[in-house]
C-alpha positions in Angstrom: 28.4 43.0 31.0 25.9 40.0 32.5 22.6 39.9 30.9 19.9 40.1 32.8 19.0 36.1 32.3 22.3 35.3 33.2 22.0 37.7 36.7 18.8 35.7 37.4 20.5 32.1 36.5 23.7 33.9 38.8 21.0 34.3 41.4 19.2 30.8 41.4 22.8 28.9 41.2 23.4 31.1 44.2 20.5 30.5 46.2 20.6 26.4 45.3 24.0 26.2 46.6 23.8 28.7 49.3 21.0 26.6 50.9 22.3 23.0 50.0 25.7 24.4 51.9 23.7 26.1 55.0 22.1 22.0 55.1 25.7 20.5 55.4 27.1 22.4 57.5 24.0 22.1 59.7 24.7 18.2 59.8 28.0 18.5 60.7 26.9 20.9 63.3 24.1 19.1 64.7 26.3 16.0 64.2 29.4 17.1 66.7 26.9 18.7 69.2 25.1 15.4 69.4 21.6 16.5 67.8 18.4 14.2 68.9 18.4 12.4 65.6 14.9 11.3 66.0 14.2 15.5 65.9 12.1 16.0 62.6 14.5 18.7 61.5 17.7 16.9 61.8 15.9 14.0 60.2 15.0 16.2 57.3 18.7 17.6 56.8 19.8 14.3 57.0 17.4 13.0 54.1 18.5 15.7 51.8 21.9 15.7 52.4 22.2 12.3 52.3 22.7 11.4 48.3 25.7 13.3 48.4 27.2 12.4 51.9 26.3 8.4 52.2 28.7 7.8 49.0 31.2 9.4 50.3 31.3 8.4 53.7 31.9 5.1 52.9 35.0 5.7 51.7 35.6 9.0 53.9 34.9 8.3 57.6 34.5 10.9 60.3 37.2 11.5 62.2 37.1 12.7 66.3 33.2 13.4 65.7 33.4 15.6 63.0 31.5 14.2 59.4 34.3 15.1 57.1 32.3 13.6 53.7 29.7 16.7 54.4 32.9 18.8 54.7 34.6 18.1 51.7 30.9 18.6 49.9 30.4 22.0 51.2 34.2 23.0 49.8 33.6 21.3 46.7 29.8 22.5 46.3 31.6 26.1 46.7 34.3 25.4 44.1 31.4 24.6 41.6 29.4 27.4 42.5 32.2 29.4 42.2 32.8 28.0 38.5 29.6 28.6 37.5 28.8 31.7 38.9 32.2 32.6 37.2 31.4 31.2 34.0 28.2 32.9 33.8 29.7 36.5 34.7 31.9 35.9 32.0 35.0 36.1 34.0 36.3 32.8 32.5 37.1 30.6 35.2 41.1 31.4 36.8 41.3 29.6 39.6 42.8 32.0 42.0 39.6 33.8 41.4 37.6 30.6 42.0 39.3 30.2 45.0 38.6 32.9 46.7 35.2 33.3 45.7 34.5 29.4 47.2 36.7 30.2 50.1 34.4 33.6 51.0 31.2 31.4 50.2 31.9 28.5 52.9 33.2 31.4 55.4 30.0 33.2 54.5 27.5 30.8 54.4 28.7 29.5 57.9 28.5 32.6 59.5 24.6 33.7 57.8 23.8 30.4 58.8 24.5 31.4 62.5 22.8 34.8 62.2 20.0 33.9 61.0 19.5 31.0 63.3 20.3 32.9 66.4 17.8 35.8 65.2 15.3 33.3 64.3 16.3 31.3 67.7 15.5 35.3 69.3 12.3 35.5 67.7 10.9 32.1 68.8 11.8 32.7 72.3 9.5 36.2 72.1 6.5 34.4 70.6 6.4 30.9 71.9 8.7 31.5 75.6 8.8 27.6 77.0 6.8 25.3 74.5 8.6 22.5 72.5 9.4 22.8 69.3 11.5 20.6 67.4 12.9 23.3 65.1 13.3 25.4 68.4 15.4 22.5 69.8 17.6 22.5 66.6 18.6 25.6 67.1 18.9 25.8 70.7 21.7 22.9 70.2 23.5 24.7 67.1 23.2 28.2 69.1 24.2 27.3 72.4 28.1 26.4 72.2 28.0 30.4 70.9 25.6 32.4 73.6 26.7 30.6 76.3 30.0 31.9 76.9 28.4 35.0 76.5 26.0 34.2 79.0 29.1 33.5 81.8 30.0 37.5 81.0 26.5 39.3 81.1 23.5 36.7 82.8 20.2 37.7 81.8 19.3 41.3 83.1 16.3 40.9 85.5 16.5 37.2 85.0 14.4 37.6 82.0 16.0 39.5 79.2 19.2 38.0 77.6 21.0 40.0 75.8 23.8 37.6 74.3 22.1 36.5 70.8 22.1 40.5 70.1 25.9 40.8 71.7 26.7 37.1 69.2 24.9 38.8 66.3 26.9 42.1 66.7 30.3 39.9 67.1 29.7 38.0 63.8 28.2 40.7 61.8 31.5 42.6 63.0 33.5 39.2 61.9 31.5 39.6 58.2 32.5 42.7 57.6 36.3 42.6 59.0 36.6 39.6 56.7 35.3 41.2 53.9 32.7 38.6 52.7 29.4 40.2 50.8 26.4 40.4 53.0 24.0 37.3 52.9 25.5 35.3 50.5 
């Protein structure tokens, strides 16, 4: 049985990964797709991400456009989540059990961070339709390799309403639960 200080430790541990993960995927994202780096958002992943990555990718370079230092972060970020989390539960720490647990937190983490940017991504495009915003922009670039092959199948209806972030939201909610990763890790 967890105490109720160790479920709210459980739950800060959780959140501090969860969100330093959600950042280095971002980068490798935003990296591949070829981000403006000179955006204030990807400037400000890139700052906090860095003390981890720049060590590392000195001796790790990327390979075919992909930053495999922030890569190997995220999984081992996971792994130590997974300990700890683990730990704390009082589950000891097997690391079959470890394993899974980091491998449903990377798979989960990747596809919330999608949701939530496409929704937020949605939402943007209802109050602020056609003004700049850098954090707008982010998103755009990270969304776009997803909607727009949705966008091929069903165009905007009317030319105005676009109904692929609900159809990619549906899709990788659907993925979520076939996979059987808890919700919003």
């Amino acid at each position: 049985m967890t105490t109720n200080g160790a479920r709210a430790l459980i739950f800060i541990i959780n959140i501090v990964f969860t969100l330093y993960i959600a950042a280095l995927y971002m980068r490798v994202i935003l990296q591949r797709l070829g981000a403006d780096y000179f955006n204030s958002v990807v400037q400000f992943i890139v700052r906090i991400t860095d003390p981890l990555v720049r060590p590392l990718r000195r001796l790790i370079p990327g390979v075919a456009g992909w930053d495999v230092a922030s890569l190997l972060i995220s999984i081992a970020l996971a792994f130590l989540n997974a300990w700890l989390v683990l730990s704390l539960a009082g589950y000891g720490a097997p690391g079959l059990l470890i394993a899974r647990y980091a491998g449903h937190k990377l798979l989960g983490v990747l596809l919330n961070l999608y949701i939530f940017s496409i929704l937020i991504q949605a939402l943007l495009s209802w109050i602020n339709p056609g003004q700049y915003n850098p954090f707008a922009a982010v998103l755009w670039r990270m969304n776009e390799p997803l909607l727009r092959p949705v966008r091929r199948i069903l165009p905007p209806i009317g030319g105005t309403i676009d109904l692929s972030p609900l159809l990619v939201l549906i899709a990788l909610e659907a993925l979520s639960i076939f996979l059987g990763l808890p919700g919003y890790l």
